[in-house]
Backbone as a ProteinNet text record, in pm:
[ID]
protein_1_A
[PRIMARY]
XXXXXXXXXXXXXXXXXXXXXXXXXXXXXXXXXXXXXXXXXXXXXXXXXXXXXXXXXXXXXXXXXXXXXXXXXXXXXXXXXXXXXXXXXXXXXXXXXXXXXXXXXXXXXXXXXXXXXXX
[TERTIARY]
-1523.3	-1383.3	-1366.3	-1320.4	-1226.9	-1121.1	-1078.7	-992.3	-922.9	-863.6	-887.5	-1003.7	-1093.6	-1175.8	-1315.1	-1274.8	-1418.5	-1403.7	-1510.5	-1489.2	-1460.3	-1397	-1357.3	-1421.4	-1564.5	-1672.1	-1619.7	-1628.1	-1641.4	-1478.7	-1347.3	-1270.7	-1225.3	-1262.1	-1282.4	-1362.1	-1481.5	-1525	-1499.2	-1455.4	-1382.7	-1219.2	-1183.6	-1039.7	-1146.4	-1217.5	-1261.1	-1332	-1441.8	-1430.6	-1336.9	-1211.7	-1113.7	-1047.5	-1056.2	-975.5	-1065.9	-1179.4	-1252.5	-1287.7	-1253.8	-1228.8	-1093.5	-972.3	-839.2	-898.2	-927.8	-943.7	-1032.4	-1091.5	-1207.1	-1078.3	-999	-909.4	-794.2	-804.2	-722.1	-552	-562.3	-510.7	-561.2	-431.2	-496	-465.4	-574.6	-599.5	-733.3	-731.8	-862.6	-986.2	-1075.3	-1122.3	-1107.5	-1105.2	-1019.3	-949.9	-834.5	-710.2	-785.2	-869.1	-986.8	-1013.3	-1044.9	-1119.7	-1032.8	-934.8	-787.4	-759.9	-674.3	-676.2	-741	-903.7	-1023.7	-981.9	-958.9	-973.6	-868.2	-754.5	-627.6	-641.2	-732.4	-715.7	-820.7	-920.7	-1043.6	-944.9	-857.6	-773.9	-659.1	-600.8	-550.9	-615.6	-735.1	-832	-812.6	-868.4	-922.8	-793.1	-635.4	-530.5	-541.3	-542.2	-559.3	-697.5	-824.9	-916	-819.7	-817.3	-755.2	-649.4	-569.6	-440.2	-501.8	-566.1	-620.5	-718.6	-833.4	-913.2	-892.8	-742.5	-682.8	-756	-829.6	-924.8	-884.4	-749.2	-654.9	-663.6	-713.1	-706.3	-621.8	-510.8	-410.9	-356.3	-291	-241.5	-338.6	-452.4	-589.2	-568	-564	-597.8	-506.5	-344	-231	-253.7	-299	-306.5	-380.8	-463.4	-585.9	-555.4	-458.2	-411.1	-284.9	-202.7	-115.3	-113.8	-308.7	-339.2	-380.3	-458.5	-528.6	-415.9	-297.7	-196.1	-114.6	-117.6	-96	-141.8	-282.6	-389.8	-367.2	-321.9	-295.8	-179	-11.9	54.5	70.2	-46.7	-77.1	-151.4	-228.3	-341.9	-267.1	-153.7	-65.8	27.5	73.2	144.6	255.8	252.6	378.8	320.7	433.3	424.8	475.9	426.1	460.3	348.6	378.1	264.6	218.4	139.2	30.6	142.6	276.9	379.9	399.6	475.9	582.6	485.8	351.7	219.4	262.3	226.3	183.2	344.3	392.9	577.5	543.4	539.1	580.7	391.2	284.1	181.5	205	325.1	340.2	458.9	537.7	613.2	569.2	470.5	401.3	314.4	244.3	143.3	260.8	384.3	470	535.2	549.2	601.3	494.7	389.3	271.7	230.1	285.3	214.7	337.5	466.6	562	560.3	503.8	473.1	364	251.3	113.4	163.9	210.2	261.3	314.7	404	458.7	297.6	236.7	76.2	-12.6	-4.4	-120.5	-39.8	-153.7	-96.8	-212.6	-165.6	-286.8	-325.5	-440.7	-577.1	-554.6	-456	-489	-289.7	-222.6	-117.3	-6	40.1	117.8	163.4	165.4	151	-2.2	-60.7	-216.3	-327.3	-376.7	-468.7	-649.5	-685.8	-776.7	-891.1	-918.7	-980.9	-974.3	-904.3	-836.9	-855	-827.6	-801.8	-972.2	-1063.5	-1200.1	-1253.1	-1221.6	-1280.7	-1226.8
1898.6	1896.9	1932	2042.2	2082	2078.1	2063.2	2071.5	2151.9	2274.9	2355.1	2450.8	2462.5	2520.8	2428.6	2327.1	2209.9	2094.9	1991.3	1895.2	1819	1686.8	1568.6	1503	1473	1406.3	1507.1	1651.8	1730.1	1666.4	1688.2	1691.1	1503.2	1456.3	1303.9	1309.2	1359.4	1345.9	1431.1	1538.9	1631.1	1492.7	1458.7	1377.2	1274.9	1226	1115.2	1141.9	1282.9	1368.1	1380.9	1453.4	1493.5	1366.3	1270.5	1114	1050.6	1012.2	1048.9	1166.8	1234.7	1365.4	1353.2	1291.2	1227	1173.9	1037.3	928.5	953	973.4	1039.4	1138.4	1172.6	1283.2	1161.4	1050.7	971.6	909.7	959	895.2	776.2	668.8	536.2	474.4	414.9	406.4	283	172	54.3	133.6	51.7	113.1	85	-57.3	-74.2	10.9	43.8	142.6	264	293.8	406.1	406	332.1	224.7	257.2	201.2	206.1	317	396.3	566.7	595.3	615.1	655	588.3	461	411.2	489.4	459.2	492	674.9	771.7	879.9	876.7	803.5	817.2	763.7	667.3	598.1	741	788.6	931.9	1052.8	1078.5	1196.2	1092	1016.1	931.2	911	922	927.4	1101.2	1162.4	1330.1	1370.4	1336.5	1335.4	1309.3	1193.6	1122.4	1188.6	1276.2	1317.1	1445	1506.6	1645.9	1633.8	1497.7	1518.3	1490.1	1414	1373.8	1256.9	1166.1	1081.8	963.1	955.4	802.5	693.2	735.3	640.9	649	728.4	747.1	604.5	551.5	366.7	289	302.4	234.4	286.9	402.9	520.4	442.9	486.6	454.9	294.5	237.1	49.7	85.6	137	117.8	200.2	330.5	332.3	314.9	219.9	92.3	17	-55.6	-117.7	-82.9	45.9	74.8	106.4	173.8	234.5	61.3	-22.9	-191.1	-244.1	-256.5	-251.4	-212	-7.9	40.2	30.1	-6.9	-44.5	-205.2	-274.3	-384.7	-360.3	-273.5	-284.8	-220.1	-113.9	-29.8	-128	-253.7	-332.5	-409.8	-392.6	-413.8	-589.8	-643.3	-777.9	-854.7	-835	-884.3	-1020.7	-1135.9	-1189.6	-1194.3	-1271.9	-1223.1	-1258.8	-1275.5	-1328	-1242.1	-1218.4	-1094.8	-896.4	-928.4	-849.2	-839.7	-930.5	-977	-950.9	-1003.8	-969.9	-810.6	-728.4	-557.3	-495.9	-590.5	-525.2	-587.7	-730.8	-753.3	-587	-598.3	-500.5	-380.9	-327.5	-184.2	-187.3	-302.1	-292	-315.7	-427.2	-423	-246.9	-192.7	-52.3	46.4	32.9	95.5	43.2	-54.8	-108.1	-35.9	-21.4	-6.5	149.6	202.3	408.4	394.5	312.5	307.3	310.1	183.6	173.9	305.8	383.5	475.7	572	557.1	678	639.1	516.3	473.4	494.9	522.4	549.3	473.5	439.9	334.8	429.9	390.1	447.5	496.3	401.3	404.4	376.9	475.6	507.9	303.9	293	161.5	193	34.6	-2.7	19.5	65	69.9	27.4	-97.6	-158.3	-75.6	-134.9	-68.9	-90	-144.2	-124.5	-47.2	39.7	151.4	263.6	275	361	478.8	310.6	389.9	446.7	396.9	413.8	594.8
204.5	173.5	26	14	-136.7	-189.1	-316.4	-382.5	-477.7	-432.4	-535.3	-592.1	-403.9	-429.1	-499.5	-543.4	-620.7	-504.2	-524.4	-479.2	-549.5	-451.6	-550.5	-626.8	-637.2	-763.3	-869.6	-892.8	-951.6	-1051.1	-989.6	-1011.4	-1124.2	-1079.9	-1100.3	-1210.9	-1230.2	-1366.9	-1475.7	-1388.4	-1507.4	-1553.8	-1500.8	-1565.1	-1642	-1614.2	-1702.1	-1831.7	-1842.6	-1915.4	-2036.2	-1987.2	-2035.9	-2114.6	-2058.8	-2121.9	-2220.3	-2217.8	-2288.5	-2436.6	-2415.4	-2530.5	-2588.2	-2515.7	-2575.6	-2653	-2614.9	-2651.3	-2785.8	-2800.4	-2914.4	-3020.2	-2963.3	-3082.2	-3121.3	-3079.6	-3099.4	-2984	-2899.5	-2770.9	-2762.7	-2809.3	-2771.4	-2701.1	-2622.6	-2473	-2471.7	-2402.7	-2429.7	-2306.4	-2351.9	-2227.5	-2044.7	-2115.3	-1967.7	-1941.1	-1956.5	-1948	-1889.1	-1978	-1908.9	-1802.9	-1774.6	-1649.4	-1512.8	-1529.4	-1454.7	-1452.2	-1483.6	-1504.3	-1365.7	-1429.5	-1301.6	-1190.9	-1171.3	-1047.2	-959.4	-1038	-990.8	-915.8	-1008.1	-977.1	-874.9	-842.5	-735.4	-591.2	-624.7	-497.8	-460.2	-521.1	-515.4	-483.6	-484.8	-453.9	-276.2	-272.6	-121.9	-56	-88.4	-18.2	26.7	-70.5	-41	47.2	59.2	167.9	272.6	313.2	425.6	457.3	387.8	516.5	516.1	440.4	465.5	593.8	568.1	687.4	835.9	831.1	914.2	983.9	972.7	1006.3	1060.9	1029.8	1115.6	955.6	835.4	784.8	652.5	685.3	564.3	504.8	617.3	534.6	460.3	515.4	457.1	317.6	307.3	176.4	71.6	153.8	88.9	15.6	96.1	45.8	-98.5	-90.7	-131.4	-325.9	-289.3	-368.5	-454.4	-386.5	-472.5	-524	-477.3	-527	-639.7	-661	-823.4	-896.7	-836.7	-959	-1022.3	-926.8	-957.6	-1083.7	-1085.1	-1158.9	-1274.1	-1269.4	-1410.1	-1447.9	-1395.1	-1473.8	-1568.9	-1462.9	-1540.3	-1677.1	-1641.1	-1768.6	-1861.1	-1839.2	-1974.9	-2009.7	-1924.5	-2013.6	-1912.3	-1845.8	-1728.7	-1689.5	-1770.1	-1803.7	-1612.8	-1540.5	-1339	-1329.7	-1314.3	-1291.8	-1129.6	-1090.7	-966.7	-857.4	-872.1	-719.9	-756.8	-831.7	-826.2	-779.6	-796.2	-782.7	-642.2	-564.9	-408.5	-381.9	-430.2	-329.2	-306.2	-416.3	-411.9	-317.2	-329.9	-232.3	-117.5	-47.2	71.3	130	26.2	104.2	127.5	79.2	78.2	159.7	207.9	349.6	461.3	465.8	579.5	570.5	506.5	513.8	572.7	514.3	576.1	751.8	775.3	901.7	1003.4	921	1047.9	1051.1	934.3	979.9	1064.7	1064.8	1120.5	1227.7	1294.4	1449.1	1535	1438.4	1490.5	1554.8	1497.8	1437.9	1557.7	1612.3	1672.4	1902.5	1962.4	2089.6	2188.3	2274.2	2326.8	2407.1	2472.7	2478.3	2645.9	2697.6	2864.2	2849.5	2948.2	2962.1	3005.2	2961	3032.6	3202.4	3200.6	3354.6	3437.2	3321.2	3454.7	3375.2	3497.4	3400.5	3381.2	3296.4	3200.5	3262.3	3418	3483.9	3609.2	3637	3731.4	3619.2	3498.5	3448.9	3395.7	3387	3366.2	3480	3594.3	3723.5	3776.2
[MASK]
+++++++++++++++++++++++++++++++++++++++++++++++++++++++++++++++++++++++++++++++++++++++++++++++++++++++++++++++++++++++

């Protein structure tokens, strides 16, 4: 899977790279913050796999990266403590669960049970 023709390791360390070489010209930034950044952009490359590869695991992806971009507006300064955190990641997995539902189709048609249906 590519991006622009590269793959995603490729692409990922070129940004960290690049933040890094900021950071060194004077972009100030902790390293944590560094830290975060990466995560946030590795949880964003792995939302973009996932709907490109089509694999069933886009909400997973999606969770996964709300949680790191969470993370980095905490670490740039975004004064939320851990409720007010969990209120805005309860509503983003209940939002994610009610597109999922739409996504998911059961396996063996309704009204016929799942022992007629293998047979």
């Amino acid at each position: 899977m590519k991006i622009f023709g590269r793959e995603p390791a490729l692409w990922l360390g070129m940004l960290a790279a690049l933040l890094k070489m900021l950071t060194a010209f004077g972009l100030d930034v902790t390293e944590t913050q560094q830290t975060l950044v990466n995560a946030f952009a590795a949880a964003a490359v792995g939302v973009i796999l996932a709907v490109v590869a089509k694999v069933g695991a886009v909400a997973a992806a999606i969770l996964q990266a709300a949680q790191a971009a969470m993370a980095l507006f905490v670490g740039f300064g975004l004064n939320w403590g851990t409720e007010k955190q969990g209120m805005v990641m309860a509503v983003v997995a209940a939002a994610l669960a009610l597109y999922e539902r739409t996504q998911v189709e059961a396996p063996v048609p309704p009204g016929i049970p799942a022992e007629q249906a293998k047979g």
